[in-house]
matplotlib code that plots the C-alpha trace (Angstrom):
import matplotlib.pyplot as plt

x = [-2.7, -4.2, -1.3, 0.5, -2.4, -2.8, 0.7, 0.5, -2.4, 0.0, 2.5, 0.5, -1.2, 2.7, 3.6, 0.6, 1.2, 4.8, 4.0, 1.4, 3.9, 6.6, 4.3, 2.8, 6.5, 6.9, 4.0, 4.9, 8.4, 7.1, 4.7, 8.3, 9.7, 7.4, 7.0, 3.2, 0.4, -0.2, -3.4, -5.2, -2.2, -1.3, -4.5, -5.1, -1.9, -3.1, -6.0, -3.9, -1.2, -4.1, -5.6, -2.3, -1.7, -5.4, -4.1, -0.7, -3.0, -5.2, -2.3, -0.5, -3.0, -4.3, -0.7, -0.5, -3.6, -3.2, 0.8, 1.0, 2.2, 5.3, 6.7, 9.9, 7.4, 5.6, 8.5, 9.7, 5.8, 6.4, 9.4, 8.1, 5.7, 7.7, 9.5, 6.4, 5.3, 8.6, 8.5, 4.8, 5.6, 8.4, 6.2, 3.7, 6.5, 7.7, 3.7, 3.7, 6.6, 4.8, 1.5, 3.7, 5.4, 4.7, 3.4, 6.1, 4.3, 6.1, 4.8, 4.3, 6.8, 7.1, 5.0, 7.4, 6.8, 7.9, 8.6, 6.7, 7.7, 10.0, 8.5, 4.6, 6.1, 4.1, 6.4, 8.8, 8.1, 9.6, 6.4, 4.9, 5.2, 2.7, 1.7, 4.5, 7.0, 6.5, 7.3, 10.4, 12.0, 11.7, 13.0, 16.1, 16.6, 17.3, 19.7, 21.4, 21.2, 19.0, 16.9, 14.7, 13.7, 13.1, 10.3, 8.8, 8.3, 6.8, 4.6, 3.5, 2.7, 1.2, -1.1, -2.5, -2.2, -2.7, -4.1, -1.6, 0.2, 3.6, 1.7, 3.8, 7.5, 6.6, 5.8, 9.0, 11.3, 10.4, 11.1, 14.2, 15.0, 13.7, 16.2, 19.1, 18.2, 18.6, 15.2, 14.7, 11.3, 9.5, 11.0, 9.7, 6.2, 6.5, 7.2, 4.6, 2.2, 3.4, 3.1, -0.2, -2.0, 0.0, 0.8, 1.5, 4.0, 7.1, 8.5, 7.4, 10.9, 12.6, 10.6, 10.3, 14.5, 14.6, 12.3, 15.2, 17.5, 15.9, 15.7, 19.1, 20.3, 18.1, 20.6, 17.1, 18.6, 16.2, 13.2, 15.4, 16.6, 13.0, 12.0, 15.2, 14.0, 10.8, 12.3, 14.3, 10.7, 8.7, 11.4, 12.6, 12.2, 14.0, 18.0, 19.5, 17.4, 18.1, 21.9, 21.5, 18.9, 21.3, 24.4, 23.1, 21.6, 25.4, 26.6, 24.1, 24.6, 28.6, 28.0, 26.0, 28.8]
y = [38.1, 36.6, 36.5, 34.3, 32.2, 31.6, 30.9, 28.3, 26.6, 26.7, 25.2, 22.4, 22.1, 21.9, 18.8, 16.6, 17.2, 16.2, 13.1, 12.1, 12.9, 11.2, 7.9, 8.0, 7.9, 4.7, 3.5, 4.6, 3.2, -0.5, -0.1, 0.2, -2.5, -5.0, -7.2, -7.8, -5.5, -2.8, -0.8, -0.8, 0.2, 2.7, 4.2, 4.3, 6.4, 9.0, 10.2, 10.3, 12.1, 14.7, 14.9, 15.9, 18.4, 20.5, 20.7, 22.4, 24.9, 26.1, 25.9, 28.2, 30.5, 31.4, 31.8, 34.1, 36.0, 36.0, 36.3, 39.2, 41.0, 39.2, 38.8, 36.7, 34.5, 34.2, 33.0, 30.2, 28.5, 29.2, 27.6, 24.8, 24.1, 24.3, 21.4, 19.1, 20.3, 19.2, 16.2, 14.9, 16.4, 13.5, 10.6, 11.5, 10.9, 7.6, 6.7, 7.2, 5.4, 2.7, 2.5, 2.6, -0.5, -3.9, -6.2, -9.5, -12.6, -14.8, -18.0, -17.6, -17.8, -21.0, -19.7, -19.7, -19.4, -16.6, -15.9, -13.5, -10.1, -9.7, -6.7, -8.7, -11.0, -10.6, -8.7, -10.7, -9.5, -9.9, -11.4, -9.8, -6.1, -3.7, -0.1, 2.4, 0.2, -1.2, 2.3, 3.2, -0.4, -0.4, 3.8, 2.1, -0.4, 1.7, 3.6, -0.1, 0.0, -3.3, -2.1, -5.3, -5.1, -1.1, -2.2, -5.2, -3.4, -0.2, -2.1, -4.2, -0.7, 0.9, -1.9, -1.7, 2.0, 3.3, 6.8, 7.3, 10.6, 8.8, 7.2, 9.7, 9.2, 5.5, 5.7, 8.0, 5.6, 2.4, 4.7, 5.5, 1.9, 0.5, 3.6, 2.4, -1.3, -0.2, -0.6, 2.8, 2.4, 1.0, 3.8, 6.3, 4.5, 5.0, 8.4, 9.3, 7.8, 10.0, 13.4, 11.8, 11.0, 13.7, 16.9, 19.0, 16.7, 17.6, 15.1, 16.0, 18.1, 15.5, 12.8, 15.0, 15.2, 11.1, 10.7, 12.7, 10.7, 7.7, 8.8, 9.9, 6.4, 4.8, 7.3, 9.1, 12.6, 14.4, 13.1, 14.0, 17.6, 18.6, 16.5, 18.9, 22.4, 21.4, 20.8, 24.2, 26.0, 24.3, 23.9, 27.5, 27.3, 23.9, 24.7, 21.2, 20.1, 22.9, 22.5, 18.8, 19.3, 22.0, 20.1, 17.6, 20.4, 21.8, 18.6, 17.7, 20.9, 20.4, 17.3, 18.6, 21.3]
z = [27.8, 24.6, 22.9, 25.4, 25.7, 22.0, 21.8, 24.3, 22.7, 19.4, 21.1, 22.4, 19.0, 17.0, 19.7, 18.8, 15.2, 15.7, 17.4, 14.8, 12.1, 14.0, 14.3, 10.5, 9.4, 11.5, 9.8, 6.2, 6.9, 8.1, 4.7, 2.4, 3.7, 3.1, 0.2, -0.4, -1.7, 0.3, -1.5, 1.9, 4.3, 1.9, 1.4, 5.2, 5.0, 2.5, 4.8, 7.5, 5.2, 3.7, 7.6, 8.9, 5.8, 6.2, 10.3, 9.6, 6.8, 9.3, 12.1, 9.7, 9.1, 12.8, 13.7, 11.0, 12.3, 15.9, 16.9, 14.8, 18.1, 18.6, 15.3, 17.4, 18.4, 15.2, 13.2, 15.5, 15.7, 11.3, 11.8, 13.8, 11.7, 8.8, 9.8, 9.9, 7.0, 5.5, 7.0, 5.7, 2.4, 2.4, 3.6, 1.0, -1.6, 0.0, -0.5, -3.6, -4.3, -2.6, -4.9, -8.4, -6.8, -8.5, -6.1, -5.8, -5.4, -3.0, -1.5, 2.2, 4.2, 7.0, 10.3, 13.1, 16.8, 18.0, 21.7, 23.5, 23.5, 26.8, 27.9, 27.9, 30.7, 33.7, 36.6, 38.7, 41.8, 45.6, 47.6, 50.1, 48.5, 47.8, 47.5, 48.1, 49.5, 45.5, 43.7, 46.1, 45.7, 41.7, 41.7, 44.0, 41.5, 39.0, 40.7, 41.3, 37.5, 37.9, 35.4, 34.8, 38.4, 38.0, 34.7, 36.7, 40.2, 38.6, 36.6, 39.0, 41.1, 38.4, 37.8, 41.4, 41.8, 38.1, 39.7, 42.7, 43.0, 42.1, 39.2, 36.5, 38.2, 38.0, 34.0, 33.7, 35.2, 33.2, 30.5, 31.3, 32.6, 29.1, 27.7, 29.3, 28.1, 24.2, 23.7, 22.4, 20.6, 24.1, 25.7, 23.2, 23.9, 27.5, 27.2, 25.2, 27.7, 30.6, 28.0, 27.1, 30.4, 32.4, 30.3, 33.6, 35.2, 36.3, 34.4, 31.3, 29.5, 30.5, 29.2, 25.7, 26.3, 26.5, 23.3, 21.7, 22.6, 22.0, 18.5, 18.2, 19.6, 16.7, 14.4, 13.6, 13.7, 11.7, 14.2, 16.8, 15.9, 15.6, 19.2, 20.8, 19.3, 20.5, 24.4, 23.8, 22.4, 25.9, 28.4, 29.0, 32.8, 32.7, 33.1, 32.9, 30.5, 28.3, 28.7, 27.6, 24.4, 23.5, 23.5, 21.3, 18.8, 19.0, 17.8, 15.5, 13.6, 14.0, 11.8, 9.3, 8.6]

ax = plt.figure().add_subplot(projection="3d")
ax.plot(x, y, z, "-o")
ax.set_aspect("equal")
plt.show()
């Protein structure tokens, strides 16, 4: 029995560490790309870099001590783990290449007005609705592929209802409605709330299945591949989403051939 409880306590500790390696490469990537001096961005990068670094040490070492038993088991957390470690080794590079960058010195560029974001509009919503009546309009909606009306409806129910019982299916859908919108990285974020704030939900492969394909959508493939073997590693007892993840692992590894 404590075998398969430490394993599951690996498991959940390998999905946090992907998700904070997955968001410190957004970070590290909107750092590149900018012009300006960056000695305080990047620095706030390193710690996060070296912080992420001493977790996957200790990570591997208590696998290494305590899923002995199953050696199977043992090398696919290694393996796991061996990915992210990869990965951070990478964005500690792309730092680097970062601090031995001459600063450019550009006047400042004209401040333009920018609209507000579309997603920070407050809801449209049908007067005269409210609780439940809310939540099974918006889920309709998005089955009408109205997907604006799916966002505004659910987050108009959500706001008013943040800890009802439909609360997670609500979060899931305007993910999936922001999905089928192109606005992958929104979706990501929604996502990631529902694995955040409910980690038992039934919801939660395939919310971990529509991260990966947000990320393949954004032509991120190595995010993704690592995202799909995680839904294969968690999702066992989940048969259409394990059909789907491996699909796209089938073709992601057709390409690389």
């Amino acid at each position: 029995m404590l075998p398969i409880l430490a394993t599951s306590c690996f498991k959940g500790e390998i999905e946090r560490l992907r998700h904070e390696a997955y968001y410190l490469r957004q970070d590290v990537n909107t750092i590149q790309q900018t012009k300006a001096s960056v000695s305080s961005d990047s620095l706030d990068l390193k710690v996060r870099v070296q912080s992420l670094e001493d977790k996957i040490k200790d990570l591997e070492s208590y696998v290494e001590k305590t899923t002995h038993a199953n050696d199977n088991e043992q090398k696919n957390l290694l393996q796991n783990i061996a990915d992210i470690k990869s990965s951070v080794a990478d964005y500690e590079k792309k730092l680097k290449s970062i601090e031995s960058r001459e600063p450019v010195k550009e006047p400042a560029p004209p401040k333009i007005e920018k609209p507000e974001p579309e997603q920070t509009k407050e809801p449209v919503v049908a007067p005269g609705k409210k609780g439940l009546e809310l939540h099974r309009s918006g889920v309709a909606a998005f089955d009408k592929k109205d997907y604006q009306k799916t966002i505004d409806e659910l987050s108009e129910f959500l706001k008013n209802n943040p800890n009802n019982e439909f609360a997670d299916k609500s979060i899931y859908y305007i993910g999936k409605a922001q999905y089928e919108l192109k606005r992958y990285e929104i979706a990501i974020d929604e996502f990631q709330k529902l694995l955040e704030k409910y980690p038992k939900s039934e919801f939660k492969c395939w919310a971990l299945l529509k991260q990966a394909e947000s990320l393949l959508a954004l032509n991120k493939k190595e995010e993704s591949t690592l995202f799909l073997n995680h839904v294969v590693d968690t999702c066992k007892s989940k048969a259409p989403v394990l059909k789907i993840a491996n699909g796209h692992l089938a073709k992601l590894t057709k390409k690389k051939k």
